[in-house]
Legacy VTK file of the C-alpha trace (Angstrom):
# vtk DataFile Version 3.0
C-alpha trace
ASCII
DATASET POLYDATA
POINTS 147 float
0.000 0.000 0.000
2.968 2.670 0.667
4.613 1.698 -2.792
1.167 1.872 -4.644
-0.705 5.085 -2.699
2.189 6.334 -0.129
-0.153 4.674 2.287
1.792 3.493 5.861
-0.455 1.053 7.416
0.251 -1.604 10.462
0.148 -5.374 9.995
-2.683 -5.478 12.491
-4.707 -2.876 10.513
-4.058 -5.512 7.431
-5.119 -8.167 9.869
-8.359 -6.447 11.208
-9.501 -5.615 7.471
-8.906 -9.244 6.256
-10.895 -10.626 9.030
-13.781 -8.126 8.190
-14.264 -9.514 5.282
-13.504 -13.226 5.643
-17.060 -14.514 5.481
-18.176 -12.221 2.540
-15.044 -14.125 0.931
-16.270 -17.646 2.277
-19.726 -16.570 1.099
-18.035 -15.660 -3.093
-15.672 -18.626 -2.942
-19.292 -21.098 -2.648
-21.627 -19.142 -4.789
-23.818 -21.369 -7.368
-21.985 -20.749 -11.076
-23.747 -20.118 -14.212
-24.690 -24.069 -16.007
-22.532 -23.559 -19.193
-19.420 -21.446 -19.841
-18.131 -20.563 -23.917
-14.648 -20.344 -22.689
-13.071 -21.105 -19.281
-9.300 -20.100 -18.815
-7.318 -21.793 -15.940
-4.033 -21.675 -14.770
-1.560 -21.122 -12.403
0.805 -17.843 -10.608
3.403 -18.527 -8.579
3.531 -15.978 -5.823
5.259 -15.421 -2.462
3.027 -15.941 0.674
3.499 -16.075 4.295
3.160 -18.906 5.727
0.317 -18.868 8.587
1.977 -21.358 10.602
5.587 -20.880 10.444
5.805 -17.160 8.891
7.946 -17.793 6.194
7.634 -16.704 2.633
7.330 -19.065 0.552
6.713 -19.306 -3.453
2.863 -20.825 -3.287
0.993 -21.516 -6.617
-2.774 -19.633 -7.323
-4.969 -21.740 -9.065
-7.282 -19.178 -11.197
-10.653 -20.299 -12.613
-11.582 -17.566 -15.462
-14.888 -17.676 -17.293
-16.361 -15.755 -20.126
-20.375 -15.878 -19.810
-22.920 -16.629 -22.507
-23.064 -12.711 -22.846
-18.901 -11.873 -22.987
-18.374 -10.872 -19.013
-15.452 -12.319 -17.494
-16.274 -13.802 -14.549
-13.536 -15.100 -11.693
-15.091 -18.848 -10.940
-12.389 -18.929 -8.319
-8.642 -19.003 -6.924
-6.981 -21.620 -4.607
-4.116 -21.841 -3.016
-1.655 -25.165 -3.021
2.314 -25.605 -2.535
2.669 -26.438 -5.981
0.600 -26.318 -9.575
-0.751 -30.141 -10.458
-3.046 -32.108 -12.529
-4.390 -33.843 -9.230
-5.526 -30.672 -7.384
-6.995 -29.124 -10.861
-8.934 -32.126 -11.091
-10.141 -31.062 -7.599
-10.920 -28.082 -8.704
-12.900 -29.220 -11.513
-14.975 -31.524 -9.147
-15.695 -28.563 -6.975
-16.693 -26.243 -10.002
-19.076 -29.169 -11.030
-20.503 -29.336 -7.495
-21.244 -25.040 -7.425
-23.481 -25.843 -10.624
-21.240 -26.449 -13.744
-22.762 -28.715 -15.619
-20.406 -27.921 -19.282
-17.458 -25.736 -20.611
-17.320 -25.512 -24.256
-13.980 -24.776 -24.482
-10.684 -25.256 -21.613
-7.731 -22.701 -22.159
-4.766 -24.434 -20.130
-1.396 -24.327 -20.411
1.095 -27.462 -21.128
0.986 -29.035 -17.653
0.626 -32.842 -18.430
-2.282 -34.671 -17.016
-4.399 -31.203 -17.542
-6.682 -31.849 -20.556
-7.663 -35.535 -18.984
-8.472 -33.776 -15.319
-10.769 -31.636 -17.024
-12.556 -34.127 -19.740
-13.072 -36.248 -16.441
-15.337 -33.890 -15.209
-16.755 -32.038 -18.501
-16.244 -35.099 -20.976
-17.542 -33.138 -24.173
-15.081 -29.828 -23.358
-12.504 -29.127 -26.081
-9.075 -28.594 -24.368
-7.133 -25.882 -25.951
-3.192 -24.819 -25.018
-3.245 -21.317 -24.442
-1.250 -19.038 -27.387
0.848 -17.606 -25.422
2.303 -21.036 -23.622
2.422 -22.300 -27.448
4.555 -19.878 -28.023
6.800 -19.486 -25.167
7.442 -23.459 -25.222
8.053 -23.076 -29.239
10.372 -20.520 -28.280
12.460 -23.287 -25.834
13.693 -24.951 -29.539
14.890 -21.574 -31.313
18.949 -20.979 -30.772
19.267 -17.223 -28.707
20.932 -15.730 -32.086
LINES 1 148
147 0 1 2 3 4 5 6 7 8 9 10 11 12 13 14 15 16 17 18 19 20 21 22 23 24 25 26 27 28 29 30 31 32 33 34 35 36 37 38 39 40 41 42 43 44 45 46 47 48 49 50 51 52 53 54 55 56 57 58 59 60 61 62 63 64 65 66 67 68 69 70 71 72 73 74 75 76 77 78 79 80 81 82 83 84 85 86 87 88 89 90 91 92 93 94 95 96 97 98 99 100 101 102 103 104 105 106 107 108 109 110 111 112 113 114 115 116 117 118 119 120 121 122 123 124 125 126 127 128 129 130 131 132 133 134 135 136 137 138 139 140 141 142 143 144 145 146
C-alpha cells in the first residue's frame, strides 16, 4: 500500500480488514456458477506468501478459474491456493466447479501441464481442451537458438 498510494499502514490494521471480510469471501468462494461457460481459462501464478503457521515466505501456486459468460463478461469462478501447480488438485478443482453448478465448458484454455486436458474431460467429458497461445509460443520458443 505505501509503494502503490504512499499509504503506511500496520500489519494489524491488514489483519483487522482481512478478518472483516472473511465470510463475505467464504460466502463468493461457494456461490452457485452459471450451467454452461463458452470459454473457461485456468491456470496457475506462482507468488510469495506467508506462511500462517511458520511465517515464512514461501513461493505458493494460485490456481485461477476464469470464465467468459454466454453474454462476454469475465467472470472469476475462483482461486486456490496449493504448494505447488498439479493435474491432481486441478482435477479437484474441476470436481468442486461441477458441485457449485457447472454442468459444461465448451472450451478449456490451459497451459502445457501434463495430465491437464484428462483432469478436465473427467469432469466435462464433451469440453474441447485448448493450449493457451501464449504457452504455445513461449514453449516453441524453448527450440529456437538465442541468435
Amino acid at each position: 500500500l505505501e509503494e502503490l498510494y504512499g499509504l503506511e499502514v500496520s500489519p494489524d490494521l491488514i489483519s483487522r480488514v482481512t478478518d472483516a471480510v472473511l465470510d463475505e469471501v467464504r460466502e463468493w468462494r461457494s456461490r452457485a456458477l452459471d450451467a454452461v461457460y463458452p470459454v473457461v481459462i485456468f491456470d496457475a501464478l506462482r507468488v510469495k506468501i506467508r506462511d500462517k503457521d511458520s511465517r515464512i515466505v514461501k513461493n505458493k501456486a494460485v490456481y485461477l478459474a476464469l470464465g467468459i459468460t454466454a453474454e462476454g463478461q469475465r467472470e472469476v469462478l475462483g482461486l486456490w491456493i496449493a504448494d505447488t501447480e498439479g493435474a491432481k488438485f486441478w482435477l479437484g478443482i474441476m470436481n468442486e466447479l461441477r458441485n457449485r453448478g457447472v454442468a459444461d465448458i465448451l472450451i478449456a484454455v490451459v497451459d502445457g501441464l501434463k495430465g491437464f486436458p484428462e483432469a478436465i474431460t473427467a469432469a466435462f467429458p464433451q469440453t474441447t481442451v485448448q493450449t493457451c497461445v501464449v504457452h504455445l509460443v513461449r514453449h516453441s520458443l524453448a527450440f529456437c537458438s538465442w541468435k
